[in-house]
C-alpha positions in Angstrom: 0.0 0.0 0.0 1.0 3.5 -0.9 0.9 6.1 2.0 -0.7 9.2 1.1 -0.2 12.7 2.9 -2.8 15.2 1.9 -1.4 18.3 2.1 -2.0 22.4 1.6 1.0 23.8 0.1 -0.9 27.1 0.0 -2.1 27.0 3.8 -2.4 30.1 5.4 -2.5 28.5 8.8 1.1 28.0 10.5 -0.5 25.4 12.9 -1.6 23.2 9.2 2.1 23.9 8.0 4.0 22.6 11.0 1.6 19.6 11.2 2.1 19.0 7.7 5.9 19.0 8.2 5.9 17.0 11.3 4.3 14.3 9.5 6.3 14.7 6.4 9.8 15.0 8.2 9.3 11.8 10.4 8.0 9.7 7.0 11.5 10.8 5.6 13.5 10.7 8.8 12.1 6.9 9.3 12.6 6.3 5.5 8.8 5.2 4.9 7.6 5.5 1.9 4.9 7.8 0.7 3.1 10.2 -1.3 2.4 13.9 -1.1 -1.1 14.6 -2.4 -1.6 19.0 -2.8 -5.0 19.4 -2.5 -4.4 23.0 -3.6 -3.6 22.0 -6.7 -5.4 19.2 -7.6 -9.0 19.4 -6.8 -10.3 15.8 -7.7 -7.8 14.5 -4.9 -9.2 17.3 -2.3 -13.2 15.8 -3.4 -11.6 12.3 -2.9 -9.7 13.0 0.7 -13.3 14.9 1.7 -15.3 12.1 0.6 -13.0 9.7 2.2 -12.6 10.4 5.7 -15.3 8.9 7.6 -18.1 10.6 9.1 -16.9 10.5 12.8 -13.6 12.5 11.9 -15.1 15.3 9.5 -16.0 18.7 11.5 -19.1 20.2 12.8 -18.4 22.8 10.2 -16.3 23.3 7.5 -14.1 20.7 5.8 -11.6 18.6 7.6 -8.3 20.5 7.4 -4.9 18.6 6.4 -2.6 16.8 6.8 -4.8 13.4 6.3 -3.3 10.5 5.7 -4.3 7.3 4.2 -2.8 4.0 3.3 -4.2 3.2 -0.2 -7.1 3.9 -0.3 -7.9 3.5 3.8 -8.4 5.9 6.0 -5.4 6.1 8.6 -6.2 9.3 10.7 -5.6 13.2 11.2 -2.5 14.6 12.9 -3.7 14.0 16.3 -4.1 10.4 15.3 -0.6 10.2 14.1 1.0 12.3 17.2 -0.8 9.7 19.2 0.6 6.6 17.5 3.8 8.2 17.6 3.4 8.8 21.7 2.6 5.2 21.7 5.1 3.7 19.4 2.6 2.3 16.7 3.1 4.2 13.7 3.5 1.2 11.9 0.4 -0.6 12.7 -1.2 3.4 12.4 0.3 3.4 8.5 -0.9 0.0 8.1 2.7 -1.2 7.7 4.4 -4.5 8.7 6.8 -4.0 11.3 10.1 -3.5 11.1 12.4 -6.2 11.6 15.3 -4.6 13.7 18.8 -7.1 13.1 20.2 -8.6 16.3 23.6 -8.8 17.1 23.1 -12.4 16.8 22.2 -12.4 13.6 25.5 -10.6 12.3 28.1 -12.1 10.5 31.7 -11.5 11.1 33.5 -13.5 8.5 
């Protein structure tokens, strides 16, 4: 599955831009894969993200802001879904991701 960040490269809001980096930076910092999706620019992806993102996370008012993610075409969370899975060390499992296999000394060879 593809990981997809929606995204506002035109926000006005600081708050949406720092969230949008957050997310971003610690994709690339963690060398996970995914997709930026600028829902400035491309307005079928902004319908798809609204139509997407299931009832219990959309606002009272308004639409919901970015950054949304999504793996494939699944709905993932917000950013204070993903500050929470990071909190809680489940990102992966958040992303719909395998885990990662971390090598053990063990496992090493030393020929």
């Amino acid at each position: 599955m593809v990981i997809r960040v929606f995204i506002a490269s035109s926000s006005g809001s600081v708050a949406v831009k720092k969230r949008q980096q957050a997310i971003v930076g610690f994709l690339e910092a963690n060398r996970i894969s995914f997709e930026e999706v600028d829902i400035t620019m491309l307005e079928d992806q902004r319908l798809w993200m609204y139509q997407n993102i299931p009832e219990q996370k959309r606002p009272e008012k308004g639409n919901p802001l970015p950054p949304q993610i999504f793996s494939g075409d699944d709905y993932c969370g917000d950013y204070e879904d993903f500050f929470q899975s990071k909190e809680t060390n489940t990102v992966f499992s958040f992303l719909r991701l395998p885990p990662v296999k971390v090598q053990t000394h063990s496992s090493w060879s030393f020929n």
